[in-house]
C-alpha positions in Angstrom: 86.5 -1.5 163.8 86.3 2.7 163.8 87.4 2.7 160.0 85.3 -0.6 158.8 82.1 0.5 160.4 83.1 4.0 158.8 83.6 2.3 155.6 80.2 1.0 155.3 78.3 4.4 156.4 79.7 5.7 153.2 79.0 2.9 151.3 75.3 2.4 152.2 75.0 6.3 151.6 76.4 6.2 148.4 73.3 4.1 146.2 70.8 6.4 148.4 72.5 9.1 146.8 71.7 7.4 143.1 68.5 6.1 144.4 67.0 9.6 145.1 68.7 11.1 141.7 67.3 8.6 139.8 63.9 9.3 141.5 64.4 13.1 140.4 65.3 12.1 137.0 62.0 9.4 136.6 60.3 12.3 138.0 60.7 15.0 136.0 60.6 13.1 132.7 57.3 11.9 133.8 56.1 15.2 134.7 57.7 16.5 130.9 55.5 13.3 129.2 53.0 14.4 131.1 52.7 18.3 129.9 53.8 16.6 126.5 50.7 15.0 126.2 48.5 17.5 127.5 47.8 18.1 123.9 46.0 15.9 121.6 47.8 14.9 118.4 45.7 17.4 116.1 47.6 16.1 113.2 48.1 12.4 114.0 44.2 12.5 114.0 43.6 14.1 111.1 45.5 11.5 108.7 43.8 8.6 110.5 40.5 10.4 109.9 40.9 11.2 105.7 42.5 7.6 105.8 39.0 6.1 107.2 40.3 4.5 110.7 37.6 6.3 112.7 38.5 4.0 115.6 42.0 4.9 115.9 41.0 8.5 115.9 38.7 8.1 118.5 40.5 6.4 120.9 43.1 8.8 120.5 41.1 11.9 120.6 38.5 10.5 123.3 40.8 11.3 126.7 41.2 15.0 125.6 37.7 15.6 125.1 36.5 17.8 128.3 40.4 19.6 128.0 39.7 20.5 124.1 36.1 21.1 124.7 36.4 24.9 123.1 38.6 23.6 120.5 36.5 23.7 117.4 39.2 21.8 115.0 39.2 19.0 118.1 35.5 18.4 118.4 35.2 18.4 114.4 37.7 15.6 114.4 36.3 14.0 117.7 32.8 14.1 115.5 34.3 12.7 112.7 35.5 9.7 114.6 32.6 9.6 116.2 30.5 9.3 113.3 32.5 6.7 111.6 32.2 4.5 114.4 28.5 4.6 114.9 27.8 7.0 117.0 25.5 9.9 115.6 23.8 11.7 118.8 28.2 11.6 120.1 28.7 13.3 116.7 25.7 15.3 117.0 27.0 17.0 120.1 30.6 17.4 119.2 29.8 19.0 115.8 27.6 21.3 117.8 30.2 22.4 120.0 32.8 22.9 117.1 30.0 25.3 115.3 29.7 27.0 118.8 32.9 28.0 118.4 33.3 28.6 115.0 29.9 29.4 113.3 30.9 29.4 109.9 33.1 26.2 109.9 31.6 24.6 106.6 32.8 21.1 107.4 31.2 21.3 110.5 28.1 21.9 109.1 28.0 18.8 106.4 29.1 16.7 109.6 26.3 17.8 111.5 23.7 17.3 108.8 25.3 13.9 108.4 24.6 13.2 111.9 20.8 14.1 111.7 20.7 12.3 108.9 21.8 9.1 110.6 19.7 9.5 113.3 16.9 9.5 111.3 15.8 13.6 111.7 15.9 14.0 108.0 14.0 17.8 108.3 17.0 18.8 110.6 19.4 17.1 108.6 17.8 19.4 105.5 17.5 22.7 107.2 21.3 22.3 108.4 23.0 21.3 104.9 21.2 23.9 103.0 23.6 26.3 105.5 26.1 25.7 102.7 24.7 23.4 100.2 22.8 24.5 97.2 20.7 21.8 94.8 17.2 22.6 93.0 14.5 20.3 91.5 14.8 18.0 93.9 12.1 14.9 94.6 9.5 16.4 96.8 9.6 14.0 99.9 12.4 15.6 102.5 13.8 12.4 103.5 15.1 11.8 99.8 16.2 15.5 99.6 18.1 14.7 102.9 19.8 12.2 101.5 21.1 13.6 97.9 22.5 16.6 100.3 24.2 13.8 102.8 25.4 12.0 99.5 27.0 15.3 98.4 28.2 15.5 102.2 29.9 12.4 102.0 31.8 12.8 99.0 32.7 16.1 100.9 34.1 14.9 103.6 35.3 11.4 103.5 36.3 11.5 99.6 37.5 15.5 99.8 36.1 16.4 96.8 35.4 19.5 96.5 32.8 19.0 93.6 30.0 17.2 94.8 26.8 16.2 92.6 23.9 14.2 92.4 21.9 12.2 89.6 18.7 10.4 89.2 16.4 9.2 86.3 12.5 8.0 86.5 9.7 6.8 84.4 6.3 6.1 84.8 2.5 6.0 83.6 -0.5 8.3 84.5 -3.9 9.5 83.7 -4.5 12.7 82.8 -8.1 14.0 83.1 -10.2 17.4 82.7 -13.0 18.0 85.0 -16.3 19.6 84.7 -16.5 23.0 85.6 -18.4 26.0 84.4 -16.2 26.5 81.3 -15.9 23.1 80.1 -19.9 22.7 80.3 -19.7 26.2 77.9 -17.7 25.5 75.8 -16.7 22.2 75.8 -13.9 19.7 76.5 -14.4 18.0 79.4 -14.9 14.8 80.9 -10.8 14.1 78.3 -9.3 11.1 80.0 -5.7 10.3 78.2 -3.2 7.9 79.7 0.0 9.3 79.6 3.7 7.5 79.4 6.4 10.3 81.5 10.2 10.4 81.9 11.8 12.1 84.4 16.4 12.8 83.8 19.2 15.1 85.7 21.0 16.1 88.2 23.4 18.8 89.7 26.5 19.8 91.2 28.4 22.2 93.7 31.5 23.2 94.1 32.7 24.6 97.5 35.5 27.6 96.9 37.3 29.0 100.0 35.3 31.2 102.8 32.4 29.3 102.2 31.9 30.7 98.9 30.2 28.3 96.3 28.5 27.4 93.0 26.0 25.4 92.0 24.2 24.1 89.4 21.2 21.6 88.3 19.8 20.4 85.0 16.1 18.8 84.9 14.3 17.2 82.0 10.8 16.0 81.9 9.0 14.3 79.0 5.6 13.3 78.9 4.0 11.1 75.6 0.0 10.7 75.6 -1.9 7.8 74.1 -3.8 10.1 72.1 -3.3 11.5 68.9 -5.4 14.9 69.5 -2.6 15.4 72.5 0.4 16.9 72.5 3.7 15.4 73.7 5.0 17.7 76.6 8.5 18.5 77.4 10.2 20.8 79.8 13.8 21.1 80.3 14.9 23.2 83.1 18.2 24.8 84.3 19.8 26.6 87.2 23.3 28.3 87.3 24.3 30.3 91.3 26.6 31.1 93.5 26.1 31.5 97.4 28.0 32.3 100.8 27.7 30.5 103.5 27.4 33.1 106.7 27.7 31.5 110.0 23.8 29.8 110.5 22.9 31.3 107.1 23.0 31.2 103.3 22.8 33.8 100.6 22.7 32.6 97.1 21.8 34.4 93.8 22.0 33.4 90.2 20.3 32.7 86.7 17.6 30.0 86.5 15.8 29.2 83.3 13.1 27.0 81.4 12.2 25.6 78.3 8.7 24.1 77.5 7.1 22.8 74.0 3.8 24.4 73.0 3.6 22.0 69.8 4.2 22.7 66.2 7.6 22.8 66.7 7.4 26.2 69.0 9.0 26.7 72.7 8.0 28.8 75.1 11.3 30.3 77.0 11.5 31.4 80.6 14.7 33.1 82.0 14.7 34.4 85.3 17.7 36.4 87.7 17.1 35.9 91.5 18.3 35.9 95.0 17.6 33.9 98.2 18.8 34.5 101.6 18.1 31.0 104.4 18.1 31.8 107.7 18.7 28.5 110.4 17.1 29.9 113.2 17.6 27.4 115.1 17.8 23.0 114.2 14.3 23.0 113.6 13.5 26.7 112.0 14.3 28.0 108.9 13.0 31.1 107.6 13.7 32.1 103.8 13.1 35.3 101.8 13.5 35.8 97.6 13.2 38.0 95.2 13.5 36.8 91.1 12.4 39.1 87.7 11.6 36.5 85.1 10.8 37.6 81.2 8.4 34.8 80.0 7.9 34.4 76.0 5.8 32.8 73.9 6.2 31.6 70.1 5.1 33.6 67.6 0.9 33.2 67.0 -2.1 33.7 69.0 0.0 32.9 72.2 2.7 35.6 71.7 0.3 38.2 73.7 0.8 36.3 77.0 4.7 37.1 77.0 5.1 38.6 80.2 7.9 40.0 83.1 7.2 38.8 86.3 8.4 40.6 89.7 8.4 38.5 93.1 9.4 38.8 96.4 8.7 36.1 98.9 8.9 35.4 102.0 9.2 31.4 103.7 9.5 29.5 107.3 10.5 25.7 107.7 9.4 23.7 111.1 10.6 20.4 111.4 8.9 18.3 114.4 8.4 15.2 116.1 12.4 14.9 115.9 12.8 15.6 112.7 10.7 13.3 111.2 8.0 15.5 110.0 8.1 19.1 108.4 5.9 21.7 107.8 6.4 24.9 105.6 4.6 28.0 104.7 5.6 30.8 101.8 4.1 33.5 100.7 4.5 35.7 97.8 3.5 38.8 96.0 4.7 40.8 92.9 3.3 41.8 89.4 3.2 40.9 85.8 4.1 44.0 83.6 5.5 44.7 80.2 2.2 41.8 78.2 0.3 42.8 75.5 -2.4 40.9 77.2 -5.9 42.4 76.5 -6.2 42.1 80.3 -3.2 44.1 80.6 -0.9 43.6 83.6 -1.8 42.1 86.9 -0.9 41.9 90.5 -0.5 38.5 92.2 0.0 37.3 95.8 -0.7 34.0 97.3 0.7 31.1 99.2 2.1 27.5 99.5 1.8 25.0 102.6 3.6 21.7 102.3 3.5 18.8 104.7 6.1 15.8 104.9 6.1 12.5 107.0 8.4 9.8 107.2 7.8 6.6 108.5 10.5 4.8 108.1 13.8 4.9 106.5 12.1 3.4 103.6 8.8 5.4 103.4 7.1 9.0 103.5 4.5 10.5 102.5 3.7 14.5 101.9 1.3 16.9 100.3 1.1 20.4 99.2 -1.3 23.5 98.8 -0.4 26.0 96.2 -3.0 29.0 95.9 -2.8 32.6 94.1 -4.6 35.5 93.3 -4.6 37.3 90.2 -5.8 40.8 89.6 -5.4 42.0 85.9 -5.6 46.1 85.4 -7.9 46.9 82.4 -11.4 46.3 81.3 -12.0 43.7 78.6 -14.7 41.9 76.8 -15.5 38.8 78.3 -17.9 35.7 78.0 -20.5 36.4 80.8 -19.8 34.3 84.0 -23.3 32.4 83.4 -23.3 31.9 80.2 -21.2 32.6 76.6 -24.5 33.9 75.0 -23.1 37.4 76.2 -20.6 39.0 76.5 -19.8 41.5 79.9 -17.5 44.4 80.2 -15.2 43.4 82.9 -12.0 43.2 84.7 -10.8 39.5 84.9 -10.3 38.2 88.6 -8.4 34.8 88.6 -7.9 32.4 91.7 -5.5 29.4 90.7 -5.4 26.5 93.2 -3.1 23.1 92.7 -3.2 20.3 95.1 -0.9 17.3 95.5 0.1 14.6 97.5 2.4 11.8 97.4 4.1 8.5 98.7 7.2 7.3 98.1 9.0 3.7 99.0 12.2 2.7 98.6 11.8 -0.8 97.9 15.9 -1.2 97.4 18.7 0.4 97.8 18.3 3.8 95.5 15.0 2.5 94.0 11.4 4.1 94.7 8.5 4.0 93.6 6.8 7.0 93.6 2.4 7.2 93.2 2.0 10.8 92.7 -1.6 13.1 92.4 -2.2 16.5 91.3 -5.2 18.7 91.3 -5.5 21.9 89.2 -8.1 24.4 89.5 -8.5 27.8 87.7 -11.2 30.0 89.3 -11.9 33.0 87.0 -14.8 35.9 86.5 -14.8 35.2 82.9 -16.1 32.0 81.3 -13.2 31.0 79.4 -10.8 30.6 82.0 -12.2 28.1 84.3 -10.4 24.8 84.7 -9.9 22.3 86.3 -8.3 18.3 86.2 -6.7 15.5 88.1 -3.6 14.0 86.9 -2.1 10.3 88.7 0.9 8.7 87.9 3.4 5.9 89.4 7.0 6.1 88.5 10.2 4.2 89.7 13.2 6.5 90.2 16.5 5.6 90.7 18.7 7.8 91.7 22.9 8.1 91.2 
């Protein structure tokens, strides 16, 4: 009985003894998955990301998010996903906190103006992508801008392309007409009314290089045909050519812009101009710009070829977007001087300013307007008609203000259609007789845009 009940003592102890190892065992390779997975899948996440399945990413990205918080590479990805599965203020936050951590992470940047811009806050989504996008002659409604920047964005990101463009072509029909002023009731010409026909054909590019370097580039043509014969046709083609850095919040970018405009008779008048422009996101809903560009302007050969002219400019800008990025307000100012004319008026000093309002209703419709104003102050004394009256003549030096109004609506009736009712008011202000003028021009065109 002494051996037996010894027997089984060692017999019961011998599976506690493999219980309890295997308990060590199970223990420790939990504790091992554990500290494994401790660490999100950085790499896993980024293929399911570039192949599209945002909802795979998400979910596995998602429990790691208050852990990988400082992570900037994690919350870009965790944006990603979150953006590609619908959810834009999630994305919002989490490309915020990547940029926190890396200010000058350019695909951070795109994702976050992709998030405004889904959201709705197209002046936010603006002021953010022009941190490292560059386009020019774009429509003048910030909701459309927003969204040939967020098109460029996309193919970015989702298609990585690094060449990223934009296209769109327009047409129309308008009035042109010359008002009454002073001049006109001297010496003639007003109270024209033409109906015009207008084309409107581009578009531009960029191409992101490493360390947020860049270049861009936009071509712009515009034709207008009047239904008179005592009219000219107008046309204008225009060009720009840059590079730029993106630094952090900011953007420099210089580079050549140009122009090209008929005068009739077969003669062009030529504009080609070197600048430089530094943006400054202050913070989402503040943008402050400054610029300086030296332009050579020349005429044909004839009674115009006295007006060729260099013009020097520095300016100076600030953006506010409000009401959550639906509307946006901006202000610039500039001042400079034309030099090296053979105008009998000699050269001039100019300063003014521009304030520019935009609304958007709805994802389908805005509305804006601008206020253009400047002040010219030519250097010598010339002969002039008298400002009552061209039965004299007066001794004078010329004093020009030149003032442009506009305002516009724009609806996107479909998909990449709009139909655009524009007006535009131009008045020149001047001492002397002969350069007072004034008209209103109206005209509806249908874009579509590529």
């Amino acid at each position: 009985m002494i051996e037996t009940c010894t027997v089984r003592r060692g017999f019961v102890r011998a599976p506690l003894r493999s219980a309890a190892q295997a308990l060590v065992v199970s223990s420790a390779v939990l504790f091992a998955n554990a500290v494994f997975a401790a660490d999100p899948d950085i790499a896993r996440a980024q293929q399911l990301v570039r192949e599209g399945k945002y909802q795979d990413a998400y979910g596995l990205l998602s429990p790691f998010e208050s852990t990988s918080a400082g992570d900037a590479d994690f919350s870009y990805l965790l944006g990603r996903a979150a953006l590609g599965t619908q959810q834009p203020e999630k994305a919002k936050a989490l490309f915020q906190r990547s940029l926190a951590a890396r200010p000058d992470f350019v695909p951070a940047h795109l994702g976050l103006g992709r998030a405004y811009f889904a959201l709705g806050e197209y002046a936010d989504a603006k002021i953010e992508f022009e941190t490292v996008l560059r386009f020019e002659n774009l429509p003048p409604d910030v909701r459309s801008q927003a969204e040939v920047y967020d098109q460029a964005a996309r193919q970015s990101l989702d298609d990585g392309r690094p060449l990223s463009g934009f296209g769109y072509a327009e047409t129309g029909v308008g009035q042109y007409r010359v008002n009454e002023t002073v001049g006109t009731r001297a010496l003639g010409g007003g109270d024209r009314r033409d109906t015009f026909y207008n084309a409107r054909a581009g578009g531009g590019f960029n191409y992101a290089l490493e360390n947020g370097y860049g270049i861009d580039g936009t071509l712009d043509y515009r034709y207008r045909y009047y239904d008179n014969s005592d009219s000219r046709s107008d046309s204008d083609l225009r060009w720009r050519l840059a590079g730029s850095k993106a630094l952090g919040e900011n953007n420099l970018s210089a580079g050549f812009r140009g122009r090209t405009s008929y005068r009739g008779d077969g003669n062009y008048r030529n504009d080609v101009s070197i600048f430089t422009d530094y943006r400054m996101r202050y913070d989402p809903d503040n943008q402050f710009t400054f610029g300086g560009d030296i332009r050579r302007r020349r005429y044909p050969e004839g009674p115009e070829r006295d007006r060729s002219r260099t013009t020097a400019l520095v300016s100076a800008g600030w953006v506010n977007s409000f009401m959550d990025g639906k509307g946006s307000f901006s202000l610039t100012g500039h001042a400079g001087r034309n030099y090296a004319t053979s105008r009998p008026d000699g050269d001039s000093n100019v300063f003014g300013a521009t304030a520019a309002l935009d609304f958007t209703v709805s994802k389908t419709l805005s509305w804006g307007g601008f206020v253009w104003w400047e002040r010219d102050l030519f250097a010598s004394d010339n002969i002039h008609f008298h400002p009552d009256t061209v039965d004299n003549t007066v001794f004078l030096r010329r004093r020009d203000n030149l003032y442009e109004v506009g305002a516009y609506l724009v609806w996107e009736f479909v998909p990449t259609w709009s139909l655009r009712p524009e007006l535009l008011w131009i008045r020149d202000q001047s001492n002397s007789i002969g350069f007072n003028y004034s008209s209103t021009e109206f005209w509806v065109n249908v874009r579509k845009s590529f």
